[in-house]
C-alpha positions in Angstrom: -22.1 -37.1 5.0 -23.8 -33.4 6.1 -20.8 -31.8 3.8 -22.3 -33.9 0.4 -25.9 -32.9 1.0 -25.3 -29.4 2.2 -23.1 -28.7 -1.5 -26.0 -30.5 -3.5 -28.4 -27.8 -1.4 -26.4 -25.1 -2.4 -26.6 -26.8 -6.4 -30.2 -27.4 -6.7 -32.2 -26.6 -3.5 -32.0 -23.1 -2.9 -33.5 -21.2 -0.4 -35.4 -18.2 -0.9 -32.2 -16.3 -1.5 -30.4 -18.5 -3.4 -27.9 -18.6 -0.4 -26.1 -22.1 0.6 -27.5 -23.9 3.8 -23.9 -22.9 5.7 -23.5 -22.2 9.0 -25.0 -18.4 9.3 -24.6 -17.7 6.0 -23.1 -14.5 4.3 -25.1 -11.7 6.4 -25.0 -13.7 9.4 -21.0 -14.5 9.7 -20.4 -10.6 8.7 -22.7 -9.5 11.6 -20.7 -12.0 14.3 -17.4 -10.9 12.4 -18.3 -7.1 13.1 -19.4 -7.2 16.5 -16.2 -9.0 17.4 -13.8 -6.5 15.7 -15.3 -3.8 17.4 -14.7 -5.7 20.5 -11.5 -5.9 19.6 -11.1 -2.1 19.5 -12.9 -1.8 22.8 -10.2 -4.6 24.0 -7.5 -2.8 22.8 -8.5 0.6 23.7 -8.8 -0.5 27.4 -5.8 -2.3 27.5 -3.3 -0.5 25.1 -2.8 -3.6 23.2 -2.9 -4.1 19.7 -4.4 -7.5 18.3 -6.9 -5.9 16.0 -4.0 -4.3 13.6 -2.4 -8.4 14.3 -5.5 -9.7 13.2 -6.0 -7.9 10.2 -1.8 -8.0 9.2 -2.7 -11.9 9.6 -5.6 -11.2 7.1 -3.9 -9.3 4.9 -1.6 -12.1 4.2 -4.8 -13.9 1.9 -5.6 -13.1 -1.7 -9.2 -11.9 -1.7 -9.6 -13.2 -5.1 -9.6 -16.8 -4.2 -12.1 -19.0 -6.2 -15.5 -20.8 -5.7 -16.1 -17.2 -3.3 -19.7 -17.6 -2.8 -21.2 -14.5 -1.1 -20.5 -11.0 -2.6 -18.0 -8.9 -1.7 -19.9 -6.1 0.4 -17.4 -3.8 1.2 -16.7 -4.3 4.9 -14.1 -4.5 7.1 -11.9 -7.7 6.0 -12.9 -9.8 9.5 -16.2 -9.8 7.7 -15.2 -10.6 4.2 -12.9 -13.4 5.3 -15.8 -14.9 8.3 -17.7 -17.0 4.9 -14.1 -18.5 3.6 -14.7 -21.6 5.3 -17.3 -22.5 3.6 -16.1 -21.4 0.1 -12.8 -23.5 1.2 -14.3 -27.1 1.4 -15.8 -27.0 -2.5 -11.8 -27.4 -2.6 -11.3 -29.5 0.3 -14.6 -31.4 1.2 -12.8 -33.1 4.0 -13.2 -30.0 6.3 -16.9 -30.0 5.4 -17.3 -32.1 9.0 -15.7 -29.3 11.2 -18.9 -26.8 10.8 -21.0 -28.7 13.1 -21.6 -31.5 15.7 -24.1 -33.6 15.5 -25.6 -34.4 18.6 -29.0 -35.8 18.8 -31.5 -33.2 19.7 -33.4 -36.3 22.2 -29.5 -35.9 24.5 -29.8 -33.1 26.9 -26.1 -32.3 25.7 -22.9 -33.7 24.3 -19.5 -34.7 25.6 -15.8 -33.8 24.3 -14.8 -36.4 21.5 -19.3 -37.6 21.3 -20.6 -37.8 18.0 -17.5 -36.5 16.2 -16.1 -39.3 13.8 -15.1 -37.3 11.3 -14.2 -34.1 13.1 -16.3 -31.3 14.4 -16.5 -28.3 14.8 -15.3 -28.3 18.7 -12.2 -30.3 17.4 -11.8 -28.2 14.5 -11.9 -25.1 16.5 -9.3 -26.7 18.9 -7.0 -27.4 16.9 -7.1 -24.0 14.7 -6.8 -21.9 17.6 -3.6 -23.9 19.0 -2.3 -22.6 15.9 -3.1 -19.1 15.5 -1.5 -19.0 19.3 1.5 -20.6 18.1 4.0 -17.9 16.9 6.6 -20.4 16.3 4.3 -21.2 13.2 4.6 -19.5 10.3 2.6 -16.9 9.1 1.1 -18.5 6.3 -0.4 -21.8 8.6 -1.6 -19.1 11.3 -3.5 -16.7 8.6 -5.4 -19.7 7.5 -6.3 -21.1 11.1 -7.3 -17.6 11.8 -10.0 -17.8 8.7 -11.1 -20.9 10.1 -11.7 -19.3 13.5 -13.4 -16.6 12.0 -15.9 -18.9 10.6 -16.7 -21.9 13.2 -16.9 -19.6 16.2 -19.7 -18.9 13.9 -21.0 -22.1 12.9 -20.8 -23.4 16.7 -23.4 -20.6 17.3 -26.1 -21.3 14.9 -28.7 -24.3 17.0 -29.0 -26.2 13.5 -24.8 -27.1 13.4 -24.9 -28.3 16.6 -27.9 -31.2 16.3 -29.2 -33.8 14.9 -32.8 -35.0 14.5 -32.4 -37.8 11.6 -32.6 -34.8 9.6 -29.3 -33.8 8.5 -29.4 -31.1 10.7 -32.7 -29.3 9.7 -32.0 -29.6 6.3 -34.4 -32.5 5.4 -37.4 -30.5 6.9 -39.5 -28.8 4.4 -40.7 -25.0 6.0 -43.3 -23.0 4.7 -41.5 -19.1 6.0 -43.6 -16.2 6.2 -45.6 -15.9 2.7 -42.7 -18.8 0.4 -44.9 -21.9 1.0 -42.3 -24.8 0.9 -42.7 -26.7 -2.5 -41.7 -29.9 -3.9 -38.8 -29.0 -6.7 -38.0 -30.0 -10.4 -35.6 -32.6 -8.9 -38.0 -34.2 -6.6 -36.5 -32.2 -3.4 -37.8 -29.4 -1.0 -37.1 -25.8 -0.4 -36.6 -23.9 1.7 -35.8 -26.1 5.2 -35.6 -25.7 8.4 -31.5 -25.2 8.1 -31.8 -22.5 5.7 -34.2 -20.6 7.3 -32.4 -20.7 10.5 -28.8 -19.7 8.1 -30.4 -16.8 6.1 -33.9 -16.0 5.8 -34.2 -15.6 9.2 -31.0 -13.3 10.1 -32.2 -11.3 7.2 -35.7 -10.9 8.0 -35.1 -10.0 11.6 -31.6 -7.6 10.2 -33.6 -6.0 7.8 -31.3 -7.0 5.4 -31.8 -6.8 1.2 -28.5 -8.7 -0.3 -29.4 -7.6 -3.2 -29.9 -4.2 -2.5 -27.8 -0.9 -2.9 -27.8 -0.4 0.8 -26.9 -4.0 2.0 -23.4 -2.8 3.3 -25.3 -0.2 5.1 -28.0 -3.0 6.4 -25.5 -5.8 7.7 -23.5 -3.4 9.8 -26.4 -1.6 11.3 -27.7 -4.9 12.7 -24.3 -5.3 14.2 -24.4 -2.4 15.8 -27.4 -2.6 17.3 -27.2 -6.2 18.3 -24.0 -4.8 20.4 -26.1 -1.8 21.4 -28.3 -3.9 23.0 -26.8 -6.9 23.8 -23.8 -4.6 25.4 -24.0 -6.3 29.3 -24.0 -9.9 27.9 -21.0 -9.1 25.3 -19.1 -7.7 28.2 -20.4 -10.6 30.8 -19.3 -13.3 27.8 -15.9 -11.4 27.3 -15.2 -11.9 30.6 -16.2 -15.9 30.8 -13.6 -18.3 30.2 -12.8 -20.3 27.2 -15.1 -23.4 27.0 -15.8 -24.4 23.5 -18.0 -27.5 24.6 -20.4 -25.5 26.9 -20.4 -22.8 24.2 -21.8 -25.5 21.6 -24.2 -27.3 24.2 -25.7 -24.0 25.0 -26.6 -24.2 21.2 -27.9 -27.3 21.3 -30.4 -26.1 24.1 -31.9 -23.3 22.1 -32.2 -26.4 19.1 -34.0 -28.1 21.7 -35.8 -25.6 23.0 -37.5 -23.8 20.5 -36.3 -24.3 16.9 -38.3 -27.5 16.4 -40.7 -26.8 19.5 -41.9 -23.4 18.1 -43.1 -24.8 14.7 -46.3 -25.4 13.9 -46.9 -28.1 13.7 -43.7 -28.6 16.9 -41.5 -31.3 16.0 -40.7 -33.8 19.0 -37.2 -35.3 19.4 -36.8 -39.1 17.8 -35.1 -41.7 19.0 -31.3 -41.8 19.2 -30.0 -43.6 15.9 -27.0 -43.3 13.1 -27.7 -40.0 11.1 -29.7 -39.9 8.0 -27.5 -40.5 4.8 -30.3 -38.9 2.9 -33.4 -37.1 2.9 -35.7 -39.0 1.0 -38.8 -40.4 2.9 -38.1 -38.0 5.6 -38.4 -34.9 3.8 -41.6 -36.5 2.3 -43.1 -36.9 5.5 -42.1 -34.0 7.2 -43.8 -31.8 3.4 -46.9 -34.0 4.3 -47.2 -32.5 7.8 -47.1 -28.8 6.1 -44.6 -27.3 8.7 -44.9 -23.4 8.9 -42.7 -20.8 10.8 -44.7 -18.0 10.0 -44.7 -14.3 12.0 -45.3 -16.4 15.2 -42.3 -18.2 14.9 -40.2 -15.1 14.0 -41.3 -13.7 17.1 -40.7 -16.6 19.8 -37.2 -17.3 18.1 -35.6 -13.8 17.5 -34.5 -12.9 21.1 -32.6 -16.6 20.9 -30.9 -15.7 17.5 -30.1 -12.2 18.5 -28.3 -13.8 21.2 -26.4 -16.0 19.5 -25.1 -14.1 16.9 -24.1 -11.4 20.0 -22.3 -14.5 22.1 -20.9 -15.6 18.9 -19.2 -12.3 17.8 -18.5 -11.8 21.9 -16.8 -15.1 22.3 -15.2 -14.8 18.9 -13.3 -11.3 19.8 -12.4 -13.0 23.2 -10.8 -15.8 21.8 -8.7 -13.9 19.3 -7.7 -11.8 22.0 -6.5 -14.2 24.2 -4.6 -16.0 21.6 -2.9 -13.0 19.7 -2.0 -10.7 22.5 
């Protein structure tokens, strides 16, 4: 189970920030969250609706001092503060852990509905949370929460890592040297950082400019939001317009995971074989440290127009789905 490794990562295998190997982690889910709610504005603006003040009387309806809250509170509007709940939620339900990704197996060109998904994924997951947050027969309370799950996995569907598997728990059992952090063997006989984590955090930071830990890291997140949707403003408005299809949305993922996450490290990393997904890391963390993977300033370069454009459809398709389903 992904969920099981992915919490002992966040334990004892941190990355270079210390940040958990989830979905985009804290700067990216605030950056998707942003661009959306100023979509939503835009949305509203043209249309004389008003689903932004319904998203955030939704939001309101949640006690931001909720426990196990893993990224720090940066100030921003609340669609970004609530966007990381998710992942903050499953330390007390691990049973949603399953609904962040979908593992299909980077050697398949592309999954099918209900493929790979025993457990739940995040398709399903999404599914099913949006049927609620349309529901107005439902009460508040159920539709507030299906709207922080929305928040997040239109994230997490986003991110090439959640949405494949190469017998490597999704990236995370692949040792990465990243820019000038050489990966190392830990204390605990583990790796750090991984492929997963980089893809999460260090690289949305490096390529946001983005210091966590700095004064200005309010300032940082949402200035990469707004020039992702600066520049990114004709496909925002082309995937606004698109209809609603969750599994071409995650297969279009799983291309870029195909296409240059593992093909752009040095050295690349081929698809293997089709079988069941690894239970652990072990031997094929080992081998994959022996091979001294590196995505240094070469790799930041090949992959950043891919994850600017992901986090842009993500935070496009994510205002376009709570407009449709709250106006």
């Amino acid at each position: 189970m992904r969920k099981i490794f992915v919490l002992a990562a966040a334990l004892i295998l941190p990355s270079l920030t210390a940040a958990p190997a989830w979905g985009w982690g804290c700067s990216g889910h605030e950056v998707v969250a942003l661009i959306a709610h100023q979509e939503l504005q835009k949305l509203d603006a043209d249309h004389r609706t008003k689903v932004l003040p319904e998203v955030e009387r939704l939001l309101a309806l949640q006690d931001r001092q909720y426990p196990h809250r893993y990224c720090g509170d940066l100030s921003l509007d609340p669609m970004a503060f609530w966007a990381t709940w998710a992942d903050d939620h499953r330390t007390a339900d691990p049973a949603t852990g399953p609904w962040h990704y979908w593992d299909i197996p980077l050697a398949q060109q592309e999954g099918s509905k209900g493929q790979y998904c025993p457990e739940g994924c995040v398709v399903q997951a999404l599914e099913s949370e949006i049927a609620i947050l349309r529901d107005k027969t439902r009460p508040d309370a159920e539709r507030s929460q299906a709207l922080l799950y929305v928040l997040h996995f239109m994230g997490d569907m986003h991110q090439p890592l959640h949405e494949e598997d190469n017998n490597d728990r999704g990236g995370n059992c692949v040792p990465v040297s990243f820019l000038s952090h050489k990966a190392e063997q830990r204390p605990n006989g583990g790796y750090g950082p991984n492929l997963h984590g980089v893809w999460d955090t260090e690289l949305v930071e490096t390529i946001g400019g983005i210091d966590r830990k700095s004064a200005s890291a309010s300032g940082e997140v949402s200035a990469f939001a707004a020039r992702l949707e600066q520049e990114d403003a004709a496909l925002i408005r082309r995937s606004a317009d698109a209809p609603l299809d969750l599994v071409a949305w995650a297969n279009q993922a799983h291309q870029v995971a195909r296409r240059v996450v593992y093909a752009d490290l040095q050295p690349p990393i081929a698809p293997v074989a089709t079988t069941a997904a690894a239970s652990s890391c072990g031997a094929t963390s080992d081998g994959y440290f022996a091979r001294h993977e590196t995505a240094g300033d070469a790799y930041v370069s090949a992959v950043r127009p891919d994850l600017e454009r992901q986090l842009a459809l993500a935070g496009a398709r994510l205002a376009d789905v709570l407009y449709t389903s709250l106006r």
